[in-house]
SEKOL-934412 format. One record per residue (C-alpha): x, y, z; residue number from 0. Coordinates in Angstrom, 2 decimals, decimal comma, always signed. Each point is the difference from the previous one (the first is absolute). Layout:
// SEKOL-934412
pt east:X; north:Y; up:Z; num:NUM
...
// end
This chain:
// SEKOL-934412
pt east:+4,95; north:+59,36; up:-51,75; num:0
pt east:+0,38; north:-3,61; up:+0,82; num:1
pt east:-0,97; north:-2,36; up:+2,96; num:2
pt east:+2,98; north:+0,28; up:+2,54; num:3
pt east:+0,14; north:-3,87; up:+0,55; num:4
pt east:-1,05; north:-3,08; up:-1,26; num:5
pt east:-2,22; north:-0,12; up:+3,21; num:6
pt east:-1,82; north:+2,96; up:-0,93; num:7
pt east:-0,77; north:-0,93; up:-3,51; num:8
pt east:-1,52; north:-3,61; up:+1,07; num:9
pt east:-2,01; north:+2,41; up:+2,25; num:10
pt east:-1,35; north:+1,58; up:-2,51; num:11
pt east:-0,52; north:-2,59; up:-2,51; num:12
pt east:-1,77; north:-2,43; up:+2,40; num:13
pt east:-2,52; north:+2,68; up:+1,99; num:14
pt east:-2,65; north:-1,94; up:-0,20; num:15
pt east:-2,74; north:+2,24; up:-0,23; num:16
pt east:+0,67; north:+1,12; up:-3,58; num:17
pt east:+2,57; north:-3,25; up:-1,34; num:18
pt east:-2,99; north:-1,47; up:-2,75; num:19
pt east:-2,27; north:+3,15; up:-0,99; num:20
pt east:-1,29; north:+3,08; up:+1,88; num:21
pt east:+2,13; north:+3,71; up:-0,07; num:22
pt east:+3,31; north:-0,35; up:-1,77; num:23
pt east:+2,59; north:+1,37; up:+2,07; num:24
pt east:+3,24; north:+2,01; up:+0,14; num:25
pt east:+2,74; north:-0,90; up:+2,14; num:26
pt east:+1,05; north:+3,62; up:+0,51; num:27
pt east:-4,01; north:+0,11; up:+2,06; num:28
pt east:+0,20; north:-3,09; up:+1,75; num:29
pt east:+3,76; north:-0,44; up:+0,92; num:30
pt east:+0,03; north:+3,11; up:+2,62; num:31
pt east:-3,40; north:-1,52; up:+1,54; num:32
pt east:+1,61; north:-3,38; up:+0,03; num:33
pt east:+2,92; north:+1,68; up:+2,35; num:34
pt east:-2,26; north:+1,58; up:+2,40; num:35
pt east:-2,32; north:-3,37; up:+0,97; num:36
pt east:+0,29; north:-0,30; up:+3,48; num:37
pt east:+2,06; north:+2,99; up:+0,88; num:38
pt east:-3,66; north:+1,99; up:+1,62; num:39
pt east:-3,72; north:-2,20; up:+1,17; num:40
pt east:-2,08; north:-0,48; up:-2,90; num:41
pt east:-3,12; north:+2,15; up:+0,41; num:42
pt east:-3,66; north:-1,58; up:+0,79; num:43
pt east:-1,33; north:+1,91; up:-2,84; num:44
pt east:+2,79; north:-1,50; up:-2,46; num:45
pt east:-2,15; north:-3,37; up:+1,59; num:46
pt east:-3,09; north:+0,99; up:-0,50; num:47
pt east:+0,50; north:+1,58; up:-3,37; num:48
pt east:+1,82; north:-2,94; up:-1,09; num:49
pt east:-2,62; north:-2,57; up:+0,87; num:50
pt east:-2,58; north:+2,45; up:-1,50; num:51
pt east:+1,59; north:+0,07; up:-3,09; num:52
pt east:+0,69; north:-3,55; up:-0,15; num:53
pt east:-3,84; north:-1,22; up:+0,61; num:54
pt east:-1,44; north:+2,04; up:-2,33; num:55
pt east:+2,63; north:-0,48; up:-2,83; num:56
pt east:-1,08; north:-4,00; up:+0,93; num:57
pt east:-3,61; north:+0,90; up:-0,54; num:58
pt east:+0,38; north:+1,86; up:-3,31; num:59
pt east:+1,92; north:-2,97; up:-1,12; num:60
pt east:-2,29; north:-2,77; up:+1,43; num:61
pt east:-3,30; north:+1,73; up:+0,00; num:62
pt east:+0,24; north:+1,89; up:-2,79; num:63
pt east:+2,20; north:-1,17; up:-2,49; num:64
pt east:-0,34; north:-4,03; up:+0,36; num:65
pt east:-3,82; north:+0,72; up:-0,47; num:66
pt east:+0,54; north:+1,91; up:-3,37; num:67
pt east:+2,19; north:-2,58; up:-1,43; num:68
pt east:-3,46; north:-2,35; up:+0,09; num:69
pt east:-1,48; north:+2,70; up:-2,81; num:70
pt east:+2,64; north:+0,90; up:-1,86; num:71
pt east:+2,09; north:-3,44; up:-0,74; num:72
pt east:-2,56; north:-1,68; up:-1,90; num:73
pt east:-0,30; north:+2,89; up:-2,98; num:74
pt east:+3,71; north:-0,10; up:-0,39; num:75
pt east:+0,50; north:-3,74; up:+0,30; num:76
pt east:-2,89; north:-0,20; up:-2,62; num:77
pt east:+1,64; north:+2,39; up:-2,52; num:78
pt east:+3,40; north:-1,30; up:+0,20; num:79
pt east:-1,37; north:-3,31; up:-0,84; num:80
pt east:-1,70; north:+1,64; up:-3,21; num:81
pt east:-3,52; north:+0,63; up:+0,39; num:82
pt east:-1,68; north:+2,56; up:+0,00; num:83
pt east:-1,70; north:+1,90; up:+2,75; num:84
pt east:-2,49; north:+2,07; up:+0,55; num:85
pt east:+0,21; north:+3,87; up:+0,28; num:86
pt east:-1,31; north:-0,32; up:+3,59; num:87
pt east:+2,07; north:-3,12; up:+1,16; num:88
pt east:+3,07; north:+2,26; up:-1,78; num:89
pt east:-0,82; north:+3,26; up:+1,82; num:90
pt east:-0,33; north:-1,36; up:+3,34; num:91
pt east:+3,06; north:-2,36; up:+0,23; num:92
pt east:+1,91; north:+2,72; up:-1,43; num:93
pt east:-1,21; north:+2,30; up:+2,82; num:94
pt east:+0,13; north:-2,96; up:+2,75; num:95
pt east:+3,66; north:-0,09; up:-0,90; num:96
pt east:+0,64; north:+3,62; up:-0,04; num:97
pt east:-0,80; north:+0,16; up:+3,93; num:98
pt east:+1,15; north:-3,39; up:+0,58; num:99
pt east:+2,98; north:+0,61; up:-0,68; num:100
pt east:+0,27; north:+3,19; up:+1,59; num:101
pt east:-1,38; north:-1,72; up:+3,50; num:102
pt east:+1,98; north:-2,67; up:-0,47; num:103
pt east:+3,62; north:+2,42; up:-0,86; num:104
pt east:-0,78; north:+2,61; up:+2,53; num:105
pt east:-1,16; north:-1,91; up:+2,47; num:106
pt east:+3,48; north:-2,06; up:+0,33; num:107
pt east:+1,41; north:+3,09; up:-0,36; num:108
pt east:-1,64; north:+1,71; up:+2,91; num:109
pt east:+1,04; north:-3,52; up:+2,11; num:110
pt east:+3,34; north:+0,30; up:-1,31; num:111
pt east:+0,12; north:+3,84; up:+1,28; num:112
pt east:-2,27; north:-0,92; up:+3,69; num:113
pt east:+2,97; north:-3,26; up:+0,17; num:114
pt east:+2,65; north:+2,62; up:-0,53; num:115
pt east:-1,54; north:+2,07; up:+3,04; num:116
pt east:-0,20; north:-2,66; up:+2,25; num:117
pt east:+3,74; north:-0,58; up:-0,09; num:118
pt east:+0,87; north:+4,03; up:+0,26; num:119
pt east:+0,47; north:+0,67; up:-4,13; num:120
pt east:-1,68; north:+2,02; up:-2,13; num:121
pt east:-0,62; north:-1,42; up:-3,17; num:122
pt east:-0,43; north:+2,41; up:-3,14; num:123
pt east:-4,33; north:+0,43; up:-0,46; num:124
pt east:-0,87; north:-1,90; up:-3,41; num:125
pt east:-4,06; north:+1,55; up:-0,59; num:126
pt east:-1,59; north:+2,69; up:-0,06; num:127
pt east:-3,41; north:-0,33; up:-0,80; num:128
pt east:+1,04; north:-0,71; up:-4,16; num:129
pt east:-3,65; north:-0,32; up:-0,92; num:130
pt east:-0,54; north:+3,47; up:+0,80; num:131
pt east:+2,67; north:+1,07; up:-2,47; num:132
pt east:-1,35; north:+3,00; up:-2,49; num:133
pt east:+3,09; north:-0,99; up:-2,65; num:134
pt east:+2,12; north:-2,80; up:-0,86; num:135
pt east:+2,85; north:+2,25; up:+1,39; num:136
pt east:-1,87; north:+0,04; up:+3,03; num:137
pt east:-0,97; north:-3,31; up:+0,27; num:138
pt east:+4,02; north:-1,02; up:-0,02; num:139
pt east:+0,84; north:+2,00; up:+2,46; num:140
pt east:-2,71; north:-1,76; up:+2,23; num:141
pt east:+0,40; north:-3,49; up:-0,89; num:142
pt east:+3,04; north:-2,46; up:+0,79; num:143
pt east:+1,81; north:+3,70; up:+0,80; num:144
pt east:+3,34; north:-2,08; up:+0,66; num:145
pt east:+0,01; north:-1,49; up:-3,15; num:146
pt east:-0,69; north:+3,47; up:-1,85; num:147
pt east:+3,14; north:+1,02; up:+2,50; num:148
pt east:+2,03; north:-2,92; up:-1,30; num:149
pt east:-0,73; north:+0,62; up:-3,52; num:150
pt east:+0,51; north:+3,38; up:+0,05; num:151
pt east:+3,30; north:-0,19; up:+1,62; num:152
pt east:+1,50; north:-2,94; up:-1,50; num:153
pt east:-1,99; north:+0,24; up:-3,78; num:154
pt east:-0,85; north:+3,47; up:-1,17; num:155
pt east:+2,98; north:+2,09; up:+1,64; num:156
pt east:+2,52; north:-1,85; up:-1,08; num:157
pt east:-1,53; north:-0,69; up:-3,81; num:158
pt east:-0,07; north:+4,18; up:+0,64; num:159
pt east:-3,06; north:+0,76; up:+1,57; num:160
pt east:-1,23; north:+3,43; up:-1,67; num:161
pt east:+3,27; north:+1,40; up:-0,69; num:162
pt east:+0,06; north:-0,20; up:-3,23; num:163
pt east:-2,96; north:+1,36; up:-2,03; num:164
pt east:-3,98; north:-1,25; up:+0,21; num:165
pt east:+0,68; north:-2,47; up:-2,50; num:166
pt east:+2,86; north:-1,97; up:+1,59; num:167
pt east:-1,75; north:+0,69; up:+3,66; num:168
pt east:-3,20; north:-1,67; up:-1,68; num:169
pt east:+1,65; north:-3,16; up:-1,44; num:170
pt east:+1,78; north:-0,04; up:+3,58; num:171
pt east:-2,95; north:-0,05; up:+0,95; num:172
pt east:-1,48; north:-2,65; up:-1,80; num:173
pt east:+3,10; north:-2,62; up:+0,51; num:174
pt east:-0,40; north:+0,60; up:+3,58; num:175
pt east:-3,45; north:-1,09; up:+0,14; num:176
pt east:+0,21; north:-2,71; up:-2,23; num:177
pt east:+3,01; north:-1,46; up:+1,73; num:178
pt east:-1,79; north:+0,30; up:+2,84; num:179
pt east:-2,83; north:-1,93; up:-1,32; num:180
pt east:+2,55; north:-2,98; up:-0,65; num:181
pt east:+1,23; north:+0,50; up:+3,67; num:182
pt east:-2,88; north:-1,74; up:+0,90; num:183
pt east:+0,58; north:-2,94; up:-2,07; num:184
pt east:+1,13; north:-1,08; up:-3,50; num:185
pt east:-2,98; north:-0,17; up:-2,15; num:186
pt east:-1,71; north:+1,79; up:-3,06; num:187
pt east:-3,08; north:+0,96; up:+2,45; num:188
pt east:+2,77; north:+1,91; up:+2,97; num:189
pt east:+1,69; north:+1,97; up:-3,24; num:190
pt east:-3,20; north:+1,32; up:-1,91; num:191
pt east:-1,07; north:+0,69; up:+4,21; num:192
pt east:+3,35; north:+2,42; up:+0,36; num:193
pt east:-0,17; north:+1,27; up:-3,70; num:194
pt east:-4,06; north:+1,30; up:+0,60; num:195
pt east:+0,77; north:+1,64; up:+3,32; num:196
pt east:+3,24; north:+1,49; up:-2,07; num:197
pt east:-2,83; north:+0,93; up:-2,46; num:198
pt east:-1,65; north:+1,30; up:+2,23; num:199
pt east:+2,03; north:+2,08; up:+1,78; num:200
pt east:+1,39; north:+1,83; up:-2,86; num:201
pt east:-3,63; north:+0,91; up:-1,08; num:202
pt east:-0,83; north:+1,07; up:+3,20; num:203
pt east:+3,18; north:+2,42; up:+0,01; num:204
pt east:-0,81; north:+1,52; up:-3,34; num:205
pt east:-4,07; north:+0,45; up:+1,42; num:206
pt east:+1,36; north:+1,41; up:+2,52; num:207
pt east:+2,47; north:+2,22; up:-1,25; num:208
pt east:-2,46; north:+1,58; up:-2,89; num:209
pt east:-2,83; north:-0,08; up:+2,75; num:210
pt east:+1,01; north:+0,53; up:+3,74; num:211
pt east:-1,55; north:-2,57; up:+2,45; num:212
pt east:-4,06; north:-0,43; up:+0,76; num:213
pt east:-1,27; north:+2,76; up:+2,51; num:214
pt east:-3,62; north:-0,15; up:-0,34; num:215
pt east:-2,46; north:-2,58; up:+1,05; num:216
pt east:-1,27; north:-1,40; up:-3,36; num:217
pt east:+3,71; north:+0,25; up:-1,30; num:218
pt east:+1,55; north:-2,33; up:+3,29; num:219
pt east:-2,99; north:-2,26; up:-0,34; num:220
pt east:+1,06; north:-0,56; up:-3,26; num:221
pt east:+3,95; north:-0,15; up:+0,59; num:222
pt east:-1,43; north:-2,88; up:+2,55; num:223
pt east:-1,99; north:-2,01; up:-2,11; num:224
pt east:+2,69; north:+0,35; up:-3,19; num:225
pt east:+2,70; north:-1,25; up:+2,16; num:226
pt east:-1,86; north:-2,88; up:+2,15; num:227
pt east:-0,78; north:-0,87; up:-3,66; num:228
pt east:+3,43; north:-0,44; up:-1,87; num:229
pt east:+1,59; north:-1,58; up:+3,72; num:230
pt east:-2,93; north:-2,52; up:-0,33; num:231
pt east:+0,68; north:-0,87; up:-3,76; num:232
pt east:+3,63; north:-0,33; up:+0,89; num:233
pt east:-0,78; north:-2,17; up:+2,82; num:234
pt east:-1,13; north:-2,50; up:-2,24; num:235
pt east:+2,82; north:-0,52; up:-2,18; num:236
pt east:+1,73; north:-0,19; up:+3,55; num:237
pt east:-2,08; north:-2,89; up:+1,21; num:238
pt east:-0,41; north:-1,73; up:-3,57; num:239
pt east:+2,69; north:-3,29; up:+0,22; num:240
pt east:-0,21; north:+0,56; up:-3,86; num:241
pt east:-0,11; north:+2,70; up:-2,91; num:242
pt east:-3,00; north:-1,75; up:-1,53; num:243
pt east:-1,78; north:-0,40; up:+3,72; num:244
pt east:+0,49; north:+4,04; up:+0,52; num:245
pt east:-1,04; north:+0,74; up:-3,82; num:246
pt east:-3,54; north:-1,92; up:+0,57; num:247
pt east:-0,75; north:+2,10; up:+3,23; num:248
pt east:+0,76; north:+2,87; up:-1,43; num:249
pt east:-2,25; north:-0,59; up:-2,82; num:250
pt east:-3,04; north:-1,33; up:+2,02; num:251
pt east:+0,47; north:+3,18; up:+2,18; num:252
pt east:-0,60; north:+1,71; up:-3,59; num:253
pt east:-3,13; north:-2,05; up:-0,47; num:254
pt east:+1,71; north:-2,01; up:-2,40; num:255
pt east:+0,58; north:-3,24; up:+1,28; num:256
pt east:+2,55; north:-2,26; up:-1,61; num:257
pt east:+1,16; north:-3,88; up:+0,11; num:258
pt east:-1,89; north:-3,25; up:+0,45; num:259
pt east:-3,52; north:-0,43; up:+1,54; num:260
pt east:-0,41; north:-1,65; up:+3,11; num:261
pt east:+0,77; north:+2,25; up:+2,47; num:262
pt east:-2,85; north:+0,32; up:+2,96; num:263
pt east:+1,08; north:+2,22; up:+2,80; num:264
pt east:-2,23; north:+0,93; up:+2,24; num:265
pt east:-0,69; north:+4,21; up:+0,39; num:266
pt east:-1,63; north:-0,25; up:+2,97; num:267
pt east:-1,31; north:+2,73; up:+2,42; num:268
pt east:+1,93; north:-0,59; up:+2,99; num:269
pt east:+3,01; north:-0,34; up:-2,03; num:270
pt east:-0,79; north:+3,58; up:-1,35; num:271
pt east:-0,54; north:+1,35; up:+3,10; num:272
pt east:+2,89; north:-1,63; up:+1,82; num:273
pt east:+2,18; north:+2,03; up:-2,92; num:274
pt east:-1,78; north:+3,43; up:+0,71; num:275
pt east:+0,39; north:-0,18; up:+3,08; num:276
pt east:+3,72; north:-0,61; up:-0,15; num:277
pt east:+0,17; north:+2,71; up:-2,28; num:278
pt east:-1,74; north:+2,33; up:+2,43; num:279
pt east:+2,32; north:-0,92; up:+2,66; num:280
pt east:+3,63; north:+0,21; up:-2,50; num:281
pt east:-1,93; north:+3,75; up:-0,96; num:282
pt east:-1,36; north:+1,49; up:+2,47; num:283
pt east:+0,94; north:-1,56; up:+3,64; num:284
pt east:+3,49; north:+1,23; up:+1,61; num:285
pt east:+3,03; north:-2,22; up:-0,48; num:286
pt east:+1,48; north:-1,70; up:+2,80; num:287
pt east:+3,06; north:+2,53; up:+0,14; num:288
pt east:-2,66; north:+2,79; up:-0,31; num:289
pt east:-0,91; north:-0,96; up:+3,16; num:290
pt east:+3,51; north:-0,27; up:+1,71; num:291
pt east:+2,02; north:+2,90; up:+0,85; num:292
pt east:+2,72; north:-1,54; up:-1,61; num:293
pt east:+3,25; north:+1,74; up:-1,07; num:294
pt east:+0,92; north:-0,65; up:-3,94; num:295
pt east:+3,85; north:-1,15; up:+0,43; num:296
pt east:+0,32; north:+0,26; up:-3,67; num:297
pt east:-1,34; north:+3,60; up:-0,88; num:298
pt east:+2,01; north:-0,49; up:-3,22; num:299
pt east:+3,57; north:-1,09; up:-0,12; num:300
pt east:+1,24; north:-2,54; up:+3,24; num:301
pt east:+1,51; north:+2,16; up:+2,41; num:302
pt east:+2,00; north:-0,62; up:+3,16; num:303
pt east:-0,07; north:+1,15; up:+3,72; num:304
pt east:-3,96; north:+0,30; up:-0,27; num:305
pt east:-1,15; north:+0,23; up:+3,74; num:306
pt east:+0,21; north:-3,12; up:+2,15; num:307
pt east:-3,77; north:-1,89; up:+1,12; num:308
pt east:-1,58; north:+3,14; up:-1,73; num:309
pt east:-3,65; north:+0,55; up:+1,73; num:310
pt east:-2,46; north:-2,12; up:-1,69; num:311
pt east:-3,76; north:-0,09; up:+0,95; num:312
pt east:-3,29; north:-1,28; up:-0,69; num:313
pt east:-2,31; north:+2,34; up:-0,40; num:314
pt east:-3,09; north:-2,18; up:+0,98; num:315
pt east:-1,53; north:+0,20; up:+3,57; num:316
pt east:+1,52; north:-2,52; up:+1,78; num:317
pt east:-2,91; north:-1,87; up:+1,16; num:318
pt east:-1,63; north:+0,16; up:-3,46; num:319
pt east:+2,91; north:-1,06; up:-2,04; num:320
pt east:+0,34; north:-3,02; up:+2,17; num:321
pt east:-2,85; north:-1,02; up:+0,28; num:322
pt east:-0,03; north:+0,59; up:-4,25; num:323
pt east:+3,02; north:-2,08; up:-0,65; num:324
pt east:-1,16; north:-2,86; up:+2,44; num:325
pt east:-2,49; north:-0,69; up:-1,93; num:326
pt east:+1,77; north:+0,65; up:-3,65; num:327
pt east:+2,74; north:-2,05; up:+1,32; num:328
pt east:-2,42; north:-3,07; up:+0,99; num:329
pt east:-1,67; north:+0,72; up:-3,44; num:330
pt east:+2,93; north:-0,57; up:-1,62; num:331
pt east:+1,57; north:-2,95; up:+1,53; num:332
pt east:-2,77; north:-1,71; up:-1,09; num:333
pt east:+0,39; north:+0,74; up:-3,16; num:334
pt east:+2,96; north:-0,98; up:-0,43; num:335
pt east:+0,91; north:-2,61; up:-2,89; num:336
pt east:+2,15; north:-2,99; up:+0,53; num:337
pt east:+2,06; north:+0,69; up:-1,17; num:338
pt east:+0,12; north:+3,93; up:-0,76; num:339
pt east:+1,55; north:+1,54; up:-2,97; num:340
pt east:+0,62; north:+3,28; up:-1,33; num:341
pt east:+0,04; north:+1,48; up:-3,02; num:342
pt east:+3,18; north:+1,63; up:+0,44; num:343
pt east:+1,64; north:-3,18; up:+0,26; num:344
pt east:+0,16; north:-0,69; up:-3,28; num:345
pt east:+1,82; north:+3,41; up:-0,97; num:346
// end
């Protein structure tokens, strides 16, 4: 169903919140929400939520993210520039970048969403807690979830979905993901990105169609570690600006370095520990939206006529969480770079 007016589309278009990255929208969510601005008094909590949102999305992006991009640039500038690395200086930035980019994604995302809020729209939640994932199956249905919507919808149904046999559902499959890989951006690195994760998927469907899902301890731990694995190796062939570049971190993460000597980059403690502890807060803290009793507005397809200024709380004590977000928000307004970019941008 189409915009009713010109006015409406521009609307939608322009909403600033999401117009250069963050949740990819449907007009069928946002158009109804659009209508209703205005007609009843925004609620406080639509405020404070909002605000909430926004500061700490600022500080995962400021804090967090700008401070891994220190550790992990240097090992990929270094390999795309042909020398070789060391399995250390490898394993780190490819780990640095794993969470940076996460920070750096989600936490515009969660800005975009607390933006959204502030204005009386609910914009579609983008995380949930990927690095937690127990399959690659999993894992895309917690990271970038409107994209995985988009894909679905406007890829794999219409090349025919699973209609068709395991074969043709798998290749589907596979196209999807690898078009979706060049979605991002025309280059060798985005395609063999999309094609792995098709990989990927398809593997994980045939595991998990001769073996069920994990259940026990040992066998989750496992599930965890497999997949925080092959999204890691993936990641690098994401970050790599070329084939070569993604090839020699790959093979230092092997222990078997490749290219040029020359290369010193420094594997320093605090660099490690600034990485495991981002990793302990992507893994094992609550998301921002784990912390917000926030309606989904896009359970699975867009729908219409969902309820108007639906309740949304925090569910921090009130004198806690402000005090909390004063400081984050200071924190990160420090931090700030001049000027700031994210990832995303470039996508």
């Amino acid at each position: 169903r189409p915009a009713e007016s010109f006015i409406d589309y521009a609307l939608f278009v322009l909403f600033f919140p999401h117009l250069i990255a963050g949740p990819i929208t449907h007009h069928l969510e946002m158009l109804p929400q659009f209508k209703s601005m205005g007609r009843k008094a925004l609620p406080v909590s639509y405020l404070s939520v909002g605000l909430s949102l926004l500061v700490l999305g600022l500080a995962k992006k400021a804090v967090i993210a700008d401070t891994l991009s220190e550790v992990c640039n240097p090992a990929f500038h270094a390999a795309d520039a042909g020398y070789a690395i060391s399995l250390g200086a490898a394993w780190l930035g490819s780990l640095a970048y794993t969470f940076q980019l996460y920070f750096d994604f989600s936490g515009y995302s969660d800005m975009a969403v607390g933006l959204g809020l502030l204005f009386g729209i609910r914009m579609p939640v983008n995380f949930a807690s990927p690095y937690r994932s127990l399959s690659i199956i999993d894992f895309w249905r917690r990271w970038h979830i409107s994209l995985s919507r988009f894909l679905r919808n406007y890829l794999y149904i219409p090349l025919g979905g699973n209609r068709s046999g395991q074969f043709r559902r798998h290749m589907n499959l596979f196209i999807t993901m690898a078009l979706g890989g060049l979605w991002h951006g025309a280059g060798w690195t985005f395609l063999a990105w999309g094609a792995l994760h098709g990989a990927y998927l398809i593997i994980n469907h045939f595991w998990r169609a001769r073996f069920g899902e994990a259940r026990t301890l040992p066998t989750k731990a496992l599930a965890w570690l497999l997949t925080f694995l092959a999204v890691v190796v993936a990641w690098v062939l994401f970050r790599s600006v070329t084939f070569d570049g993604a090839v020699r971190i790959l093979a230092a993460m092997a222990a078997h370095p490749t290219g040029r000597a020359g290369a010193d980059i420094a594997t320093s403690v605090p660099a490690w520990l600034a990485v495991l502890a981002a990793g302990l807060v992507a893994v094992a803290s609550p998301s921002a939206l784990e912390l917000v009793r926030y309606p989904h507005s896009t359970p699975g397809e867009p729908v219409e006529g969902a309820p108007l200024l639906h309740p949304v709380t925090w569910r921090l004590p009130s004198l806690a969480g402000a005090l909390s977000l004063g400081v984050i928000a200071a924190f990160a307004i420090a931090r700030l770079p001049d000027p700031g970019v994210f990832l995303y941008f470039n996508f």
